[in-house]
C-alpha positions, 0 to 999 in steps of 0.5 A, spaced: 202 098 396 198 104 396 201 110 392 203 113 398 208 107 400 211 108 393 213 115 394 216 114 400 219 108 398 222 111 391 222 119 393 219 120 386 214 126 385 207 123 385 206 123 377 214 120 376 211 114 381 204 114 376 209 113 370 213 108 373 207 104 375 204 105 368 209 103 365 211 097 370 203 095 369 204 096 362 210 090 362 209 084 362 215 081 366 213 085 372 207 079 374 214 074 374 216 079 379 214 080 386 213 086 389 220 088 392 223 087 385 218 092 382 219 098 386 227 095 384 226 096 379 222 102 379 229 105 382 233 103 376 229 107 371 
């Protein structure tokens, strides 16, 4: 998934859909996951 599809998706600034994949990269429970989860997940915070 490209950044593009992740701010479309997440109506997020650029640099909070950076943050949230830094900090989504930097969890590990997020490689249990699969790609819809995390962009859920990605919403909640």
């Amino acid at each position: 998934m490209s950044l593009e599809e992740l701010k479309d998706l997440t109506n997020l600034e650029e640099n909070d859909v950076l943050l949230a994949v830094d900090w989504l990269d930097g969890n590990e429970r997020v490689e249990l996951l699969p790609t819809g989860k995390v962009v859920s997940v990605m919403l909640v915070f």
